[in-house]
C-alpha angles and dihedrals in degrees: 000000000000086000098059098044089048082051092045086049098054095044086046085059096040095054088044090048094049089045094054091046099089093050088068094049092071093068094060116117125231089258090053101055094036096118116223125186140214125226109233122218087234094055118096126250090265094049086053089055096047104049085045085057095052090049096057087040085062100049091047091057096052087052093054087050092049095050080050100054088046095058094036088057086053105050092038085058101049091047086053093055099042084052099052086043088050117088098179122088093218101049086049088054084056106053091045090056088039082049099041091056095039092057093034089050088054110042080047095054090046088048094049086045094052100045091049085048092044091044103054093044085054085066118043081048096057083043080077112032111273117128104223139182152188123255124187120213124189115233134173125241114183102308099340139073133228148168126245121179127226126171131262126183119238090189151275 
């Protein structure tokens, strides 16, 4: 009897850790959930290309995130600062929509850039044999969120 109810008891915490374990993932940063890989001494030379190729594509791509945060930061400060200075309702109304198409122009033009680059690497990978994937993470810009899709490898 005391077996079972020490058994019952670790199965109870191990449901209700792997339950909670997702929770944590959302507070990863972009740099956290970049994926990176490792070339392996059994691949071929042209798996060992193409992983190599994702992986600067990766990290391409995390360059590109962190020139957009940075520039969202700063136009989301700046936006901040020019509505707390500014005492008329229409003028208000006009730096939000000036500031809702800047941010969305730019979180647009990073995605559009991402997928091309995510595309073409997808490509050149499964050309190979790798199997390949996207992968959105979910990044912030400023006050809003958005996905940007880097690749991650399935196998091969």
């Amino acid at each position: 009897m005391f077996k079972k109810s020490i058994i019952m008891s670790m199965l109870m915490f191990l449901m209700v850790l792997s339950m909670s374990t997702g929770v944590f993932a959302d507070d990863l940063t972009v740099v956290e959930e970049m994926p990176y890989y490792e070339v392996e001494a059994g691949m071929s030379e042209e798996v060992q290309a193409a992983i190599a190729d994702i992986n600067q594509v990766n990290a391409q791509i995390e360059a590109e995130i962190t020139a957009a945060q940075a520039a969202a930061a700063t136009l989301y400060a700046n936006y901040q600062s020019n509505l707390a200075a500014e005492e008329n309702a229409a003028a208000k109304a006009q730096l939000t929509a000036q500031y809702e198409t800047e941010i969305t122009s730019l979180i647009s033009q990073l995605q559009l850039t991402a997928q091309q680059i995510t595309l073409a690497s997808i490509e050149r990978s499964n050309a190979v044999g790798i199997q390949s994937e996207i992968v959105f993470v979910d990044t912030l810009f400023g006050d809003r969120n958005a996905k940007i899709d880097p690749i991650i490898v399935v196998g091969w």
